[in-house]
Every structure is written in C-alpha cells, then in structure tokens.
C-alpha positions, 0 to 999 in steps of 0.5 A: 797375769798369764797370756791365757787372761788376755788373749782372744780364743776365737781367732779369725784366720785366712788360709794360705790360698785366701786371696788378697781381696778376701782377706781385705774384707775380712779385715774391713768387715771384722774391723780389724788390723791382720790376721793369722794364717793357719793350714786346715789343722790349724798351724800357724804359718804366716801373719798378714797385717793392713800394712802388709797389703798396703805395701803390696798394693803400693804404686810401682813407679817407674824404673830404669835398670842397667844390666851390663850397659844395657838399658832397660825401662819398666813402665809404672803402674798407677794404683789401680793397676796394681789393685786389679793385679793384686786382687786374686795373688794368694795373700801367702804370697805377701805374708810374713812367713819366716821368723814368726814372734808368738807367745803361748797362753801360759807365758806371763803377760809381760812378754806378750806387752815386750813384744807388742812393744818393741816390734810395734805389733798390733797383733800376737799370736799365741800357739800350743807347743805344736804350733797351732794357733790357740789365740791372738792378743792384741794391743787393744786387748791389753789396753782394754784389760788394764784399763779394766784394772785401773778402774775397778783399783780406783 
C-alpha cells in the first residue's frame, strides 16, 4: 500500500504568523495533536505539536548565571506568566523548523509506519516534489486503517 491510502487530503495547517494561542485552539477545537505550517501557497515549513507548546509554556524557574565572576539572578516565572507572554509569540517561533521527516503520497506505507515508529511522531507530512503539503498521516490513521483490514480478513 502507498501513503496516498492513508493520508488525510484536507489538511488543517497554521501560518507562520498564527499565534500560539490561535493554534492551540485549532488543536483543542479539531481534536487534534499538531499541525503543519505552511506559507500562503502551501509549502510546508515547520511542524508544531501540543508538546512543542507545552515545552514552550513551561514554567522557568529561577536561575543563577556566572559571567566572568560576576553573579546574575533571573526571577522564575509561574505558568501564568509565561502563558500570558507566550499568548501572542508567532507559533514559528517554537515550531521545528530545520530537518523536517516527510513522506510523499507515493512512498510505500512501510516508510511512513518507520518513521511514526522510530521518531515517536503523531504526525506526517506528506508533500509533492515541491514541498508543498498534500496530506498529513497520522498514527490514528494508520491504526485505523489496519484495523480495518484486520477486520474485514477475519
């Protein structure tokens, strides 16, 4: 089986400039655990997950630095602090943006279930030979799917 069997063609997506609070009710409302980030034309270049905004919202504790014998102390900032500062950042601005993982839809589905596998993804993207996103796969899709066939071999 091919990638194209599997993956979702109507792909939910953010913009670079989306901020962090937009994309995290995209995800809430759409149920839903990341999403691609594509430009106007479609080309994909970033991923964002619920982990990457969670690691980003994370509380900072606080720190102390030592440049040269001098001492400096950095105050903490409890979660709502760094919600409210985080609220309006660019959500390119904690996406992974460098050494995207993609499949295109004519790859075999092996590759796509290797990849999910071993990165511990929740999601692919799948893109045309320009890099545009044509489809996500996910590793509910897949499950889905072979559930499907398990079913309908019984």
């Amino acid at each position: 089986m091919k990638v194209k069997d599997f993956m979702i063609r109507d792909v939910v997506k953010a913009h670079p400039n989306d901020s962090v609070r937009d994309v995290m009710k995209v995800l809430v409302d759409r149920k839903i655990g990341g999403l691609p980030i594509c430009t106007e034309d479609g080309k994909l270049i970033g991923m964002v997950s619920d982990g990457d905004i969670l690691r980003a919202i994370k509380p900072i504790e606080h720190k102390f630095y030592h440049y040269l014998y001098y001492m400096a102390f950095e105050e903490g900032q409890d979660l709502d602090t760094r919600l409210g500062n985080l609220a309006n950042t660019e959500i390119i601005n904690i996406a992974k943006t460098r050494e995207i993982i993609c499949v295109t839809e004519d790859e075999d589905m092996e590759k796509a279930v290797e990849l999910l596998a071993e990165h511990h993804f929740k999601k692919l993207p799948v893109i045309d030979r320009n890099k545009h996103i044509v489809g996500v796969i996910s590793r509910g899709d897949v499950i889905r799917k072979i559930q499907t066939s398990i079913i309908n071999a019984s």
